[in-house]
C-alpha positions in Angstrom: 0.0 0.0 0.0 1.2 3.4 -1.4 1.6 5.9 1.7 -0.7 8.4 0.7 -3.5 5.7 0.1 -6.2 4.2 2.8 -6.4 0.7 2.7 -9.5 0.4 -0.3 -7.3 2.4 -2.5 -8.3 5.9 -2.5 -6.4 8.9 -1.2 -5.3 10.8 2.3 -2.8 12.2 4.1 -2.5 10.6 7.1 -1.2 13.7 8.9 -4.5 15.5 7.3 -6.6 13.4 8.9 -4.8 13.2 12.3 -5.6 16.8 11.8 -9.2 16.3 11.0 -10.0 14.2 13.5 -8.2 15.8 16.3 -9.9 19.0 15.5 -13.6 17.8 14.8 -14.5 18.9 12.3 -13.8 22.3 13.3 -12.9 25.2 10.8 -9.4 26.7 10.1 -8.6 30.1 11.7 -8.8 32.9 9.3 -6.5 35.8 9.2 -6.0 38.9 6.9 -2.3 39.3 6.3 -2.0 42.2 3.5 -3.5 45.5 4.6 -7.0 45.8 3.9 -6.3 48.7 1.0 -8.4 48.1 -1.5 -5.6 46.1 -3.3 -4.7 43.2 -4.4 -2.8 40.6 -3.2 -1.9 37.0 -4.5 0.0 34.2 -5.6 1.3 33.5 -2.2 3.8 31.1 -0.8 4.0 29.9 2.8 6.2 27.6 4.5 6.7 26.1 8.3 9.2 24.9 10.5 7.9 24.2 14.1 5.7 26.7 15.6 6.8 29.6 12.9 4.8 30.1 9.9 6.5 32.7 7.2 4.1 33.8 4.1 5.1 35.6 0.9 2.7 37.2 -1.7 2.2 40.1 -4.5 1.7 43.3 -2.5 -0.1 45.9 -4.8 0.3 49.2 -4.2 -0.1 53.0 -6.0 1.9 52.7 -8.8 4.5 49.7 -7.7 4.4 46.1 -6.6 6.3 44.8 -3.4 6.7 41.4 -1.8 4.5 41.2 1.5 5.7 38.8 4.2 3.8 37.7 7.1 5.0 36.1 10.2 3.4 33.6 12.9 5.7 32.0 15.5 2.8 30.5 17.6 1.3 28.0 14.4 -0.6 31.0 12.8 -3.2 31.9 15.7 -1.3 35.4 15.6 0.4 37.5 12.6 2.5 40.3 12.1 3.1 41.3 8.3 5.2 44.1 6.2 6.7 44.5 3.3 10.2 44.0 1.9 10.7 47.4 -0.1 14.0 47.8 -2.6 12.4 47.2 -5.7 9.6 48.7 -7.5 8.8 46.1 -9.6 8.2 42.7 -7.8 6.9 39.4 -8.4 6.2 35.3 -8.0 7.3 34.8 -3.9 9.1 32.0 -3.2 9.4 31.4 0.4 11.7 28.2 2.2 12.9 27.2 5.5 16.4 26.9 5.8 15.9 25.0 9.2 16.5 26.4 12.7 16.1 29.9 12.6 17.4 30.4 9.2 14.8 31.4 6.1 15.2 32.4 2.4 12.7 34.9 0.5 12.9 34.7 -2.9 10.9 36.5 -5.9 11.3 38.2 -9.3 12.8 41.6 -9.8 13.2 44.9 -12.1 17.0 45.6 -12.3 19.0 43.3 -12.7 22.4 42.7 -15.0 20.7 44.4 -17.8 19.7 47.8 -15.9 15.7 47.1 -16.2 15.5 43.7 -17.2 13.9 40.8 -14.9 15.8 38.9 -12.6 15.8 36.3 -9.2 16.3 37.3 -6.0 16.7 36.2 -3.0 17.1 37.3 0.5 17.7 35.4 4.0 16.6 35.8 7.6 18.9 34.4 10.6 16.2 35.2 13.1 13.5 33.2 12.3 12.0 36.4 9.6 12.0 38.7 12.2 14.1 40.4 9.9 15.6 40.3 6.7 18.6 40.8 4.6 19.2 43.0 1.5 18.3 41.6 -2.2 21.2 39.2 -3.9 20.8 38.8 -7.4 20.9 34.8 -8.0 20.6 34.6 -11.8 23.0 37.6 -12.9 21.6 37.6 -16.4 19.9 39.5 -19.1 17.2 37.4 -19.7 13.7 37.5 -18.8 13.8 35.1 -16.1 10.1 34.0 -14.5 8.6 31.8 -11.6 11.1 31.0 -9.3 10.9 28.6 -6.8 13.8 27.4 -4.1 14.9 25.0 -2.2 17.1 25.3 1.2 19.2 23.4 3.7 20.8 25.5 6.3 23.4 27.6 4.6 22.3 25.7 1.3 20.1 27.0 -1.3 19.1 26.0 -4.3 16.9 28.3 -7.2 15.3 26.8 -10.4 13.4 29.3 -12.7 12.5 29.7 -16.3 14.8 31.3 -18.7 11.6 33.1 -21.3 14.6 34.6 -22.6 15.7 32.0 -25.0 13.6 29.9 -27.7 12.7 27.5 -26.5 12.2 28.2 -22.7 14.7 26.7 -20.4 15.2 25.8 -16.9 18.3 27.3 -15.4 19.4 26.9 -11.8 21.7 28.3 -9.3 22.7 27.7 -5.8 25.0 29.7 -3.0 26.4 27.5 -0.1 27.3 30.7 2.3 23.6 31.2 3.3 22.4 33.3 -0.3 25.0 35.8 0.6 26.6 35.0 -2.8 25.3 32.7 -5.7 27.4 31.1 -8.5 26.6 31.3 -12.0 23.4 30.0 -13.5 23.5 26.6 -14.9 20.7 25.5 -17.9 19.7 22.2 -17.3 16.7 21.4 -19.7 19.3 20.4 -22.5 17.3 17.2 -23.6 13.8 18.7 -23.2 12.0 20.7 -25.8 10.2 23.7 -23.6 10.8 24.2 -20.0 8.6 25.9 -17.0 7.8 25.7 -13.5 11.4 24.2 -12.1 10.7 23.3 -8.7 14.0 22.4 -6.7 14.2 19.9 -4.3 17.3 19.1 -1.9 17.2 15.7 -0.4 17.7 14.8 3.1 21.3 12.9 1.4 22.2 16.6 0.3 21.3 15.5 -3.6 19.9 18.1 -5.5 16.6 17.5 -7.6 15.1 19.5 -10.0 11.5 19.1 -11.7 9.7 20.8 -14.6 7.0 20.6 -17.1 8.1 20.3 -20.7 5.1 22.3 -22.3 5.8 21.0 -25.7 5.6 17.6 -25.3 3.4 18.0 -22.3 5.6 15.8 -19.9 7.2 15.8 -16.3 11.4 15.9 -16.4 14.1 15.3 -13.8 17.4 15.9 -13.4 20.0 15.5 -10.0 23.1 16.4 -9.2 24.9 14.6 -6.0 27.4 17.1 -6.2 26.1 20.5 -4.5 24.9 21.6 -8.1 28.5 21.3 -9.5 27.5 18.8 -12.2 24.0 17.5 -13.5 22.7 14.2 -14.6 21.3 14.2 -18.4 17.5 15.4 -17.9 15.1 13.1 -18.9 11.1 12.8 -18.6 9.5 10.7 -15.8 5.5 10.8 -16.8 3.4 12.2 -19.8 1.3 14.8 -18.2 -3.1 15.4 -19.9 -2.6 18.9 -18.8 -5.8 21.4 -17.7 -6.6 24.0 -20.4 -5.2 27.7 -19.6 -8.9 28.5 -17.7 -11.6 26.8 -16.0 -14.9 27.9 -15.8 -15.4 31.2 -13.2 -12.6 32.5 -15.3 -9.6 30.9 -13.2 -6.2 31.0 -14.6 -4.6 27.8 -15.1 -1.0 26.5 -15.1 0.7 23.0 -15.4 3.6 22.8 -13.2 4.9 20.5 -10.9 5.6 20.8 -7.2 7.9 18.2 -5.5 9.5 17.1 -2.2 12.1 14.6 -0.5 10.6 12.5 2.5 13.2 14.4 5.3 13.9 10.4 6.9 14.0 7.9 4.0 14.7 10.5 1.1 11.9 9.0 -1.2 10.6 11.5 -3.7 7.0 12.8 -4.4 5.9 15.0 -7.1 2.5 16.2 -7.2 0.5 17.9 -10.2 -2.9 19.0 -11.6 -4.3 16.4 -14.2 -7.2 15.6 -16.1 -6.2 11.8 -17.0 -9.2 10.9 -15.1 -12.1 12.9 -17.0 -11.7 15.3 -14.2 -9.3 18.6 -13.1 -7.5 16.5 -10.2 -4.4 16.5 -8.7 -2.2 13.3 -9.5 1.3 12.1 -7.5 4.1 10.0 -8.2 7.2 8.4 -6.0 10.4 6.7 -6.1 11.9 5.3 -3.4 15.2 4.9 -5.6 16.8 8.8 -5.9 14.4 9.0 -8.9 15.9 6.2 -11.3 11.9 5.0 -11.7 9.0 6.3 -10.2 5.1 4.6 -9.6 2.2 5.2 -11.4 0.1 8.3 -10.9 -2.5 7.8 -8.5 -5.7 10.6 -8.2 -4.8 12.6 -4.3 -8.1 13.9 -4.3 -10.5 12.0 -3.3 -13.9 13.9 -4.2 -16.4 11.9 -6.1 -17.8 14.4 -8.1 -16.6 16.9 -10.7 -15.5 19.7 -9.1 -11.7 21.1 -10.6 -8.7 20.9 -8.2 -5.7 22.3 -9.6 -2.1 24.3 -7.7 -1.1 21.7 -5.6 1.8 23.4 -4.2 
């Protein structure tokens, strides 16, 4: 029996329903974050270690766009949220645990190597995002670079974007082992792929390095790992042919098909999670390996509704 599957098959977390049951039934807490402006916020990010919960999101304001961050250290009963300033143009947070005390902000930025083109940035907190550091470029580039996401381990960090900049797309990475104080120079890796988007790094509890994207040409899931602090690659190949959602569902909801993946922090086995309609439906579908991703299962269905209704940004 698959992990994330009850004993007749279907589909739960069993920390989600330790959850559920523990609680009764009883509704989430709800808590405003962004102030209450008359702007908009969006496509946040949130992670947690322990009792402290950090969130990144889009913070609209007159005329620019900064990256809001909230802060809970009690398990998100209580909140206390700013923004990071520095830029006027901001984008796509990306927000990691380092572990301990230690977090990593990153997002999309006006001004980078090419004066007012778009690059990756990231910043780092030593104090648990009570505070945080000043921007560091991490793609150093003149392309338009889009939708980072990153991966960290102590003083370890590891960023995968998409390089728009280049025909095809492709997936570039780049890592800094000081704490994102410096980062070395971006690396593509989607060599054998046709169109890359939505890199989503992953760094294993062995210290490998994984990184996973959606090849939007031939509408497939790719993989590539480096055991070598991101020094040298493996050859990128595809794991699983995706039936991707169209670019809106009904309501008018924007759509995208990218992957989102994670190392289990005591075996190392790998999941990768996605949205899917292989099964009539708008679901959200999962592989594994428990082999440092030389094969993986089939996709099972996560969701475990039995009606229609669309499930999609399983992040």
């Amino acid at each position: 029996m698959e992990p994330w599957e009850r004993p007749d098959g279907t589909s739960l977390d069993p920390a989600l329903e330790h959850e559920a049951s523990r609680r009764g039934g009883a509704p989430f807490e709800e808590h405003r974050l962004g102030p209450d402006d008359g702007h908009t916020q969006n496509e946040t990010s949130i992670d947690v270690n322990g009792s402290t919960v950090i969130a990144g999101w889009n913070q609209y304001t007159d005329g620019s766009l900064d990256m809001g961050v909230g802060r809970s250290t009690d398990g998100g009963h209580t909140w206390v949220s700013s923004a990071l300033g520095g830029h006027v143009v901001t984008s796509d947070p990306a927000v990691k645990s380092g572990g301990g005390t230690v977090w990593y902000y990153g997002y999309l930025a006006q001004g980078g190597a090419g004066g007012n083109d778009i690059d990756i940035y990231v910043r780092h907190s030593s104090d648990d995002g009570a505070t945080w550091s000043g921007a560091v470029d991490a793609s150093h580039n003149t392309s338009f670079d889009d939708k980072p996401y990153i991966a960290a381990r102590g003083n370890e960090v590891l960023v995968g974007w998409a390089d728009f900049g280049s025909s095809p797309a492709k997936i570039r990475t780049s890592h800094s082992t000081d704490g994102g104080l410096t980062f070395g120079t971006s690396t593509i890796l989607s060599v054998n792929s046709n169109s890359g988007n939505g890199a989503c790094p992953v760094i294993a509890p062995d210290g490998d390095y994984y990184m996973f994207w959606r090849d939007s040409f031939q509408d497939s899931l790719w993989v590539t790992r480096s055991s070598d602090e991101g020094a040298t690659w493996s050859p990128d190949r595809g794991i699983v042919e995706m039936n991707p959602l169209p670019s809106s569902l009904p309501g008018g909801f924007r759509i995208v098909n990218l992957p989102c993946g994670a190392a289990d922090p005591i075996t190392g086995d790998l999941l990768v999670v996605w949205n899917d309609q292989a099964f009539g439906n708008p679901d959200i579908l999962a592989i594994r390996s428990t082999d440092d991703g030389a094969t993986w299962s089939s996709p099972v269905r996560v969701n475990d509704d039995a009606g229609t209704a669309a499930q999609w940004f399983p992040w």
